[in-house]
N, C-alpha and C positions, 0 to 999 in steps of 0.2 A: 671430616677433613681436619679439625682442629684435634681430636684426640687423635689422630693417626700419626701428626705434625710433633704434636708431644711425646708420641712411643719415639718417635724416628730420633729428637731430641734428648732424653734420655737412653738410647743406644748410643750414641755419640761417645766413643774416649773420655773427649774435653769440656764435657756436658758437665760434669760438677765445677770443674774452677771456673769457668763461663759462669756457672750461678754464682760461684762465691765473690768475682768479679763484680758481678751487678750485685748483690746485699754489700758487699763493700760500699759502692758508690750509690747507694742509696741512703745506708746512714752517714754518707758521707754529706749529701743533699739535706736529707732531714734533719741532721743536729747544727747545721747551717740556715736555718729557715724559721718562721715564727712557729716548725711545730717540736724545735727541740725541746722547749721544758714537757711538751708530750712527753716524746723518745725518754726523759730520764725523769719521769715518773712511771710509765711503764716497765724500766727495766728495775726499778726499787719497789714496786709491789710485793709486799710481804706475802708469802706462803709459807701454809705450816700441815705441817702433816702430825696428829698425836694417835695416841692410843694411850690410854690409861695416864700414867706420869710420862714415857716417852716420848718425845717432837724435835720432831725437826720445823725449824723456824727459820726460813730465807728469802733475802729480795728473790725477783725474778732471777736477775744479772749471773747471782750463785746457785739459782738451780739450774740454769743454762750451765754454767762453768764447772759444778761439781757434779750434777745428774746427767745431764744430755752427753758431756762429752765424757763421761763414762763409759756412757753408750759404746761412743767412738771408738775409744781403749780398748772395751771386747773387741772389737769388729776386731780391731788388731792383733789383739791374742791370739783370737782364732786364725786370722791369716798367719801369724807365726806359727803358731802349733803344727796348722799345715802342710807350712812350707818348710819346718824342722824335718817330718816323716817321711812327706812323699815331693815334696818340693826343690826349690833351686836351693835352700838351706840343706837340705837331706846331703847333700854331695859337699864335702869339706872341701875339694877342687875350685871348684864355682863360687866358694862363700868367700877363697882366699882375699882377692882384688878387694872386691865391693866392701869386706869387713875392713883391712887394711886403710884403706881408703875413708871411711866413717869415721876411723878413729882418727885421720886426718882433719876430717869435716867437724870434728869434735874443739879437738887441740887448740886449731890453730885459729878460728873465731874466738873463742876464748881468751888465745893471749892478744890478738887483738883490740878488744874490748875491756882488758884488764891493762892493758899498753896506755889508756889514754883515760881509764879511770881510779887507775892502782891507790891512788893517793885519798880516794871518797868512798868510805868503809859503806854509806849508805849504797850510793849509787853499785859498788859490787854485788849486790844482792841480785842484781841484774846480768853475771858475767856468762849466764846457761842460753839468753835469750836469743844472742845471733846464731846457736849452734845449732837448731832445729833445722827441719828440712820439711817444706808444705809438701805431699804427695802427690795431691790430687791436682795442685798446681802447675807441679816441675811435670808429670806425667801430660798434664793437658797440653802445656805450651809443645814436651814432645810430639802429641800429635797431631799437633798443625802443621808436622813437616811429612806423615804421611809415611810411607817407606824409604822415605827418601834416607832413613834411619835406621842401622843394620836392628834387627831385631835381637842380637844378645847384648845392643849397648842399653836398650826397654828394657831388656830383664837386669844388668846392671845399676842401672838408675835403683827399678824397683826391690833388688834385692838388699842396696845399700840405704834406701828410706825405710826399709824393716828393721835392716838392724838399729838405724838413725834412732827411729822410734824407741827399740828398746832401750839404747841409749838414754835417751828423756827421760823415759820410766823409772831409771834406777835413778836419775838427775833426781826429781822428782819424790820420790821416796827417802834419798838421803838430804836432799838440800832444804825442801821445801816444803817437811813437815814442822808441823807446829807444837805445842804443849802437848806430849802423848799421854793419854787415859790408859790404866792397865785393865781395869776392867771391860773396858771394850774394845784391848786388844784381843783377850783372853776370848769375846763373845766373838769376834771373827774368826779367830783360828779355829776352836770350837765347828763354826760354820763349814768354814772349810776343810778341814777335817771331814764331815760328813759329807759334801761335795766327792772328794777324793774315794770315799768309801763307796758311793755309788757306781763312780766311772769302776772301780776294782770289782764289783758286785756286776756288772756290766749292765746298769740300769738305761735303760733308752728314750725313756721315760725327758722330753724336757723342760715338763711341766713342772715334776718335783726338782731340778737343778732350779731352776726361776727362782723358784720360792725361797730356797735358801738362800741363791745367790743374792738375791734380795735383803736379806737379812745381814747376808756379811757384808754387802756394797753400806748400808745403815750403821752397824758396827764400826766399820772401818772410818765413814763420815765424820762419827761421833769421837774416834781414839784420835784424831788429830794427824794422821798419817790422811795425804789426798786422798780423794775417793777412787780416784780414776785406777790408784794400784788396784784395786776389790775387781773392776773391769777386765784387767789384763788376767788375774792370777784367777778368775772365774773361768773365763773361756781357756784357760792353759785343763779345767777339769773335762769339759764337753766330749763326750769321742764320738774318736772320726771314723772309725769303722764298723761296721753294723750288721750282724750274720745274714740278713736280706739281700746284702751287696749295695758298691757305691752308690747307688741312688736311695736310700735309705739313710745315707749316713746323717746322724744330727747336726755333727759339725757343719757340714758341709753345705748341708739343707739350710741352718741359722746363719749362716756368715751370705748365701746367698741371696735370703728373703730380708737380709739386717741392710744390704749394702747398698739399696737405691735409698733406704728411711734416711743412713745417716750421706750419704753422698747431696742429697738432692732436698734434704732439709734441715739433719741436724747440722753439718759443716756451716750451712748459711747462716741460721739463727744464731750460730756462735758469730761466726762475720759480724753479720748487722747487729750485734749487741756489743759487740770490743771495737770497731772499729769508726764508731761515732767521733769524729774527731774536732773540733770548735779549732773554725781557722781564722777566726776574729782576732787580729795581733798577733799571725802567727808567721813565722818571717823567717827567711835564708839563717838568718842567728838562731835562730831556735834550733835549728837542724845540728847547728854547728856546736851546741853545748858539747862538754865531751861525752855526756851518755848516751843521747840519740845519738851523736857521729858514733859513736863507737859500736853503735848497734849495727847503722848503715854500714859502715866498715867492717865489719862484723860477718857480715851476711855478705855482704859485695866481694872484698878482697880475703878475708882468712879463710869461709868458706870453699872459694874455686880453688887459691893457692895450695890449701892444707888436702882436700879431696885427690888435686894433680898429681900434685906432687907425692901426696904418698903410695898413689898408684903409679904412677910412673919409676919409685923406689921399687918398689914388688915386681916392677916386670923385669928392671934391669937387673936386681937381684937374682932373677930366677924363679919367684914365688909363684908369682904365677903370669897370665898372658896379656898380651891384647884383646879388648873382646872381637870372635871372629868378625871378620866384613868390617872393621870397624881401624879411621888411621886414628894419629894420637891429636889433631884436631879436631876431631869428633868428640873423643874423651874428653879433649879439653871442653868444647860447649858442653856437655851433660854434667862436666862439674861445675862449670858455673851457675849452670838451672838448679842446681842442689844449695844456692844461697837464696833462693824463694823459700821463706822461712813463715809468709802470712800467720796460716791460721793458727800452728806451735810456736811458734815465737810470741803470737800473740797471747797464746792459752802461760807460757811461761812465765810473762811480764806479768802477767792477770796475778801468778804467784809469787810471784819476786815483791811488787809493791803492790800497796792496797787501793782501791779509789780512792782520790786525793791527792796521792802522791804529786809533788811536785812538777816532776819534769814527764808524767804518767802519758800527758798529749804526743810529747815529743819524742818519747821514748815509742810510742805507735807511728809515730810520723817517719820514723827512723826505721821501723822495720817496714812498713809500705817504701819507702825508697827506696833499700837495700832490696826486696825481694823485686821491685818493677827493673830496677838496676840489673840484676841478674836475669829475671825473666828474656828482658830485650835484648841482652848480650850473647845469651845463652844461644837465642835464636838466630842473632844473626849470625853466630858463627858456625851452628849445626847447618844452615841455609845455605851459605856460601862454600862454604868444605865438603860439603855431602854432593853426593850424582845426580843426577835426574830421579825423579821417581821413576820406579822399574816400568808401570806401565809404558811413561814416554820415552823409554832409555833406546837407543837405536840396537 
């Protein structure tokens, strides 16, 4: 009964933000309780990994943040590679709205948060953090509404949190690298290079891609550029077709067996590790600094405005449509659900400031508002505008 309870549980849509929901309020419980100095000695435990003169040397907290959600970042490359070839990226029709619109959900959190911190060279280090979008999130809350939700505003949603993400990636890459090393720029490319040579070699092989990939995700580590790029630009090598036919395919086989590991533990363990938050003194003012407000505002209002609005420019333009079965309140709640920023906002801020940071609590307090702000908005508007669900529809 209990393992059947759990298959049925992990089939669920909403089954990952559910979980990321409870490891949120869990560290939310624990670093509020006599077992926080536990919670952040646990997350500071040193690991090292050496060979010879080589090591990597890091708390927990950074091998969660720099290895686990690595992880993540493949999962994502591969769904983009995917969905470039044979997917809803494949058709430049389809990609028009959703990319359009990104670049709304981009823009316009940004100058919001740069609006209200323009004047605090530190606190701009932070100005990427309201622009993310949680997937697993924005997609769970959508399906709590069932069908009641044209099915091409789900593939909107999801087609615009892919690009969302790549977005980040290149954030990420140009903002948020550190001191770069040439010689271990030079040992990743290197890597990758022979990565690229196998997919041309048509090697099927995914044991020898691992291995290297492995190598260049270390490399990369080591050159001062984030790890998580080694992630995206590994699974852009994997292929997706396989002379046995689609069920054979590597891509498609690893993005399948990757997807419950990081859904349903890696996302969590990043939660309950970033979102520990000490509410000892922690008060309406705090919210109201202008970095956490400008994160919550960030993710709340330039988020939905910037997302609407510049799809609502593209349909009147011409560019492109409405999605089918779908009116423009509808659109309007799925751009709001696209200011659910949790677990990337959170991964963002993790790189903007270091532990310590000053306003570091606040600035997590600010994206938990801004994303619960959007979640409940989101909802109530897709709920109230939408039809019946088809089963009960007369």
């Amino acid at each position: 009964m209990i393992v059947n309870a759990v298959r049925d549980f992990m089939r669920m849509e909403s089954a990952g933000g559910i979980l990321l929901v409870f490891a949120m309020f869990l560290a939310m419980i624990v670093v509020n309780s006599d077992f926080a100095p536990l919670y952040k000695s646990l997350l500071y435990i040193p690991l090292e990994i050496r060979i010879g003169d080589f090591e990597i040397a890091k708390p927990l907290l950074l091998w969660i943040n720099d290895g686990l959600m690595a992880v993540f970042f493949f999962l994502v490359g591969l769904e983009v590679k995917r969905e470039v070839l044979e997917g809803e990226l494949s058709d430049p029709k389809k990609v028009v709205l959703p990319a359009v619109a990104a670049v709304g959900g981009v823009v316009l959190p940004a100058l919001v948060f740069t609006y209200f911190n323009y004047d605090n060279p530190n606190a701009m280090r932070g100005w990427a953090i309201p622009t993310a979008t949680d997937i697993a999130f924005a997609l769970g809350v959508l399906s709590l509404l069932g069908n009641r939700v044209p099915v091409s505003l789900k593939l909107f949603l999801l087609t615009l949190a892919i690009i969302d993400d790549l977005v980040a990636i290149i954030i990420i890459a140009v903002f948020y690298s550190v001191e770069i090393s040439t010689l271990s720029l030079v040992v990743a490319g290197g890597a990758y290079m022979v990565l690229i040579l196998q997919n041309w070699r048509g090697v099927m092989r995914l044991t020898s891609y691992i291995v290297i990939g492995i190598i260049m995700w270390a490399a990369v580590l080591k050159s001062g550029v984030h790890a998580t790029i080694a992630g995206v630009l590994f699974a852009f090598t994997i292929p997706l077709r396989h002379p046995g036919g689609e069920e054979h395919s590597p891509l498609r086989n690893l993005e399948h067996d990757l997807h419950p590991t990081v859904a349903f533990i890696i996302l969590p363990v990043f939660a309950f590790a970033n979102t520990g938050i000490p509410l000892h003194g922690m008060s309406l003012e705090a919210l109201m600094i202008p970095e956490p407000f400008g994160i919550a505002m960030g993710l709340f209002i330039g988020k939905q405005l910037g997302v609407f609005s510049f799809a609502w420019a593209a349909i009147k333009l011409g560019l492109a449509k409405l999605p089918d079965g779908a009116n423009w309140m509808q659109l309007y709640g799925v751009s709001v659900l696209t200011g659910i920023g949790f677990t990337m906002s959170l991964f963002i801020s993790s790189l903007a400031f270091e532990e310590g940071w000053t306003n570091l609590n606040a600035d997590r307090l600010g994206i938990l508002v801004g994303s619960l702000l959007s979640g409940l908005l989101g909802y109530l508007v897709l709920l109230f505008f939408s039809g019946k669900p088809k089963d009960q529809a007369e």
